[in-house]
MARLUM-36913 format. One line per 5 residues: number of its first residue (from 1); their letters; for each residue x, y, z of N, C-alpha, C, O, CB. Coordinates in Angstrom, 3 decimals, decimal comma. Each point is the difference from the previous one (the first is absolute). Glycine has a CB too. Layout:
BEGIN
NUM	A	X Y Z X Y Z X Y Z X Y Z X Y Z | ...
//
This chain:
BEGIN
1	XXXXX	-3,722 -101,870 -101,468 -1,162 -0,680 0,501 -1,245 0,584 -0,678 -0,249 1,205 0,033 1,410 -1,669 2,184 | -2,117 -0,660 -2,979 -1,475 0,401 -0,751 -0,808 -0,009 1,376 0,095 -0,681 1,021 -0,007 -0,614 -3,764 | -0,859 2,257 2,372 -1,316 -0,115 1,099 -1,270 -0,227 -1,397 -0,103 0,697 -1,010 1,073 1,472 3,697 | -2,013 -3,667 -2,188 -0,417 -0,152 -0,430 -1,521 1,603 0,253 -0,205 0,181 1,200 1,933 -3,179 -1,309 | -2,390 3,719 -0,597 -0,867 0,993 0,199 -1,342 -0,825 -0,166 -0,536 0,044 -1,108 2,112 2,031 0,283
6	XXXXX	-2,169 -2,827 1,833 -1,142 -0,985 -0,109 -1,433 0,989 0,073 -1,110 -0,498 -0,195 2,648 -1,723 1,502 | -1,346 3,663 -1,004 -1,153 0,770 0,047 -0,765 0,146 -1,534 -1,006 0,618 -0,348 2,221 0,645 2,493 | -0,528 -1,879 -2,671 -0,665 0,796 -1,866 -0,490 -1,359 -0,485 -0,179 -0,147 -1,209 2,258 2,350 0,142 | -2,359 -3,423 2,090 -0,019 -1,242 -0,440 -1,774 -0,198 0,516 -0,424 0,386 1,089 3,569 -1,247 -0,852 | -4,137 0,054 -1,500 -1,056 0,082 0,615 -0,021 -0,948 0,755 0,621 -1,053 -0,144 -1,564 2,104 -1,256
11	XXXXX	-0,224 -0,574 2,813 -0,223 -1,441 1,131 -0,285 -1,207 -0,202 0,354 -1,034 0,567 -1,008 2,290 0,469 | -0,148 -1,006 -2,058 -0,475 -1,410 -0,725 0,272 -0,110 -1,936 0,094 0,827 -0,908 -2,326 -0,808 3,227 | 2,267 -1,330 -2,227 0,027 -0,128 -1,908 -1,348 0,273 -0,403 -0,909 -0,179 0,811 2,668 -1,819 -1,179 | -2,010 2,441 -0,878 -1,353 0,072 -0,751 -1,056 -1,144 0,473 -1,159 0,032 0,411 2,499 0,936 -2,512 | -0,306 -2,082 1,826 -1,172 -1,510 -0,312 -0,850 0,010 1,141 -1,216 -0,186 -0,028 2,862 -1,621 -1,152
16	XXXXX	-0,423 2,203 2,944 -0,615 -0,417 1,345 -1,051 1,003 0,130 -1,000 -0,076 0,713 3,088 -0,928 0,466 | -1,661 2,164 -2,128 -1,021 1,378 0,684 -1,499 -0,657 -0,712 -0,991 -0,365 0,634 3,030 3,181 -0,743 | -1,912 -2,827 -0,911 -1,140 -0,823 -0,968 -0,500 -1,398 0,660 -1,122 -0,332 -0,383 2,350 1,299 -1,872 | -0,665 -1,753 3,079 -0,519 -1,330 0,390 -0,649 0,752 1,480 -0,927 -0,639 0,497 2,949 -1,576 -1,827 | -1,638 3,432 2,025 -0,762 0,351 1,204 -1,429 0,298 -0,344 -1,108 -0,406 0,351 3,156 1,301 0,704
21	XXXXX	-1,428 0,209 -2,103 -1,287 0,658 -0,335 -1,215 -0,823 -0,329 -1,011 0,323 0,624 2,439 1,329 -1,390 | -1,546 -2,687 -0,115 -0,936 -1,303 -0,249 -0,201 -0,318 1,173 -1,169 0,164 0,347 1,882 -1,082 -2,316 | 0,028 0,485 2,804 -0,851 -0,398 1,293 -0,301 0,924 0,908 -0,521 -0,615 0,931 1,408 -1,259 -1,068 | -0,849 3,000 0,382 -0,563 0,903 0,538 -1,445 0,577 -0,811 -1,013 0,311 0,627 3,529 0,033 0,357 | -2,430 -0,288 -2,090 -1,521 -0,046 -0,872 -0,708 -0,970 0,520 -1,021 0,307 0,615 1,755 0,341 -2,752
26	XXXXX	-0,338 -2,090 2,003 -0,739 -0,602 0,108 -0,433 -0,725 1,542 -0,869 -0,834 0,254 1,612 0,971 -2,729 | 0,031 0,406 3,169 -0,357 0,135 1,396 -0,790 1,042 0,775 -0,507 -0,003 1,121 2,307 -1,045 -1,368 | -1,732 1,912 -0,704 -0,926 0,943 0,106 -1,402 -0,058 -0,559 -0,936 0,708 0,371 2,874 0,305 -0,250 | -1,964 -1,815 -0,931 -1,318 -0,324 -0,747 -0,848 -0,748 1,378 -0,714 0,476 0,883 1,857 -0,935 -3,845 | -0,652 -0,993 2,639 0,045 -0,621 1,019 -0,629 0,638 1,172 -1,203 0,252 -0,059 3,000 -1,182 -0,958
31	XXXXX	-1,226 1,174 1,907 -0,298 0,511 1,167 -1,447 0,980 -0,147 -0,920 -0,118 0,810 3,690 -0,091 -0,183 | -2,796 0,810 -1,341 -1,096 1,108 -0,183 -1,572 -0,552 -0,505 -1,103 0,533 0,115 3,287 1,102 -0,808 | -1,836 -2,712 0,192 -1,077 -0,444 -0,428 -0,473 -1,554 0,921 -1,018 -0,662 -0,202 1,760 2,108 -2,314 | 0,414 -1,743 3,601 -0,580 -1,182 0,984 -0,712 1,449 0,796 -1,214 -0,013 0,204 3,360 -2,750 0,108 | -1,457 3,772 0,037 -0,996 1,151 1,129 -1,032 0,115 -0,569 -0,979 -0,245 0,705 2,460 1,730 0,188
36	XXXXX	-1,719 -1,147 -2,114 -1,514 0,580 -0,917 -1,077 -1,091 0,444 -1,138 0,236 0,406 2,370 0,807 -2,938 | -0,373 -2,813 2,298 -1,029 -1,015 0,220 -1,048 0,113 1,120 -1,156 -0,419 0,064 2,863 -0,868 -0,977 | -0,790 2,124 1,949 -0,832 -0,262 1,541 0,864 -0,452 0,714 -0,626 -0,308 1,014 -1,475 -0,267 -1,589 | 3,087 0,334 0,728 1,305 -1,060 0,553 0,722 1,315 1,015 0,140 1,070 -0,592 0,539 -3,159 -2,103 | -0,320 2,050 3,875 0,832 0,291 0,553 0,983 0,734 -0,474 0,315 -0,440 -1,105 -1,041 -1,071 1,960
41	XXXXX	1,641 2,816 -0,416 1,079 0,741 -0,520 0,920 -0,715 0,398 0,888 0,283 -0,804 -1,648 1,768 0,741 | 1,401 -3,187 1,121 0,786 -0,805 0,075 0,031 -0,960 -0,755 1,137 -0,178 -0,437 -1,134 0,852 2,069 | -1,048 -1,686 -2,147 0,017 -0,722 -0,458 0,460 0,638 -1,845 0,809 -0,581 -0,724 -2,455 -0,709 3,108 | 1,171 2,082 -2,623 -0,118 0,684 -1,249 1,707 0,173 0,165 0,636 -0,444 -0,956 -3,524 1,797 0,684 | 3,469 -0,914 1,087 1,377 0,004 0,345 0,850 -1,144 -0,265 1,100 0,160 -0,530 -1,857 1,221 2,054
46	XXXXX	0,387 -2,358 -1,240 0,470 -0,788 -0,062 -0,090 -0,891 -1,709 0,820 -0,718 -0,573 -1,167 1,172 3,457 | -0,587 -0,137 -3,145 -0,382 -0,628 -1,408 1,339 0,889 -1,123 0,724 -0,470 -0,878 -4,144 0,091 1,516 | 3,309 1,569 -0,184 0,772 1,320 -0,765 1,408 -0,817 -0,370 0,526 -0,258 -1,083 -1,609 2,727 2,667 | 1,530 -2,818 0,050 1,541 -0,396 0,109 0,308 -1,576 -0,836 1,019 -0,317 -0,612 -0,910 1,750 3,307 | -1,279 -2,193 -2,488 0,014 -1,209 -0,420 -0,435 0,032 -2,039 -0,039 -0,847 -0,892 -0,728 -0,011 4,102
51	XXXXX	0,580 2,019 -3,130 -0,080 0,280 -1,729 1,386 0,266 -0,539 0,482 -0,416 -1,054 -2,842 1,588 1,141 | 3,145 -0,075 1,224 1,303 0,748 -0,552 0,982 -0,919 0,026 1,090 0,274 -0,501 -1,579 1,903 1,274 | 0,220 -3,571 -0,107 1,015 -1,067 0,409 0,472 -0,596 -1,697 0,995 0,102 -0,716 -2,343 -0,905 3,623 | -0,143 0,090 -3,013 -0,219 -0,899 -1,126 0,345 0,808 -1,333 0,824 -0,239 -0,882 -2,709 -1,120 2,218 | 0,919 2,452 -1,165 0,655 1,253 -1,546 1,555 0,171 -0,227 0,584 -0,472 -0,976 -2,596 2,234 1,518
56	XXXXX	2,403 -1,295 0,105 1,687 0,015 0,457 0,640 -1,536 -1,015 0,628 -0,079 -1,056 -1,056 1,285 4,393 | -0,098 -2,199 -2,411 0,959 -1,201 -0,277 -0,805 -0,442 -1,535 0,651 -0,833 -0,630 0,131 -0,155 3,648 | -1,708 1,302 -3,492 -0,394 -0,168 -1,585 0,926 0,986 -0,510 1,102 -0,426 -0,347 -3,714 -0,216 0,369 | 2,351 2,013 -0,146 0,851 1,156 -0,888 1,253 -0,555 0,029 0,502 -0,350 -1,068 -1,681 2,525 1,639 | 1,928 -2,356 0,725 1,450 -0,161 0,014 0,479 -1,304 -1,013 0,962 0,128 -0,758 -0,983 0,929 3,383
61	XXXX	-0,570 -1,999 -2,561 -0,523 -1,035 -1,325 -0,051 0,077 -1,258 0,670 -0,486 -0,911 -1,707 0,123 2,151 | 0,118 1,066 -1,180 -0,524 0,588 -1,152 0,510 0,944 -0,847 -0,162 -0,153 -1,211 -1,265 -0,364 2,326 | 2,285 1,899 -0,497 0,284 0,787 -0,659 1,761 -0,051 -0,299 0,732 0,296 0,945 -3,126 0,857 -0,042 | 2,961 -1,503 -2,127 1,405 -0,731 -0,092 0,850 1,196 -0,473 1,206 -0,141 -0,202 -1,982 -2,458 -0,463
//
């Protein structure tokens, strides 16, 4: 009997770690600069997530 050793295996592939990271930049942009406007830390919250949504589903697109 093989035992598969899944500990030496990374959590994520390159591409997904690379398609988070873009939308976490740019949800981070985002967000920091609706707060700077004058806007609410919720609302600025919300802009953040609605950046990381759309960024996400472009990169994942985008990057082949």
């Amino acid at each position: 009997m093989v035992r598969n050793d899944r500990s030496q295996e990374p959590l994520l592939s390159l591409r997904s770690a690379v398609v988070f990271l873009i939308g976490l930049q740019a949800a981070a942009a985002a967000g920091c600069l609706t707060y700077a406007a004058g806007s609410p830390l919720a609302t600025a919250a919300l802009a953040g997530g609605a950046a990381f949504g759309a960024t996400v589903a472009f990169a994942r697109s985008a990057i082949s």
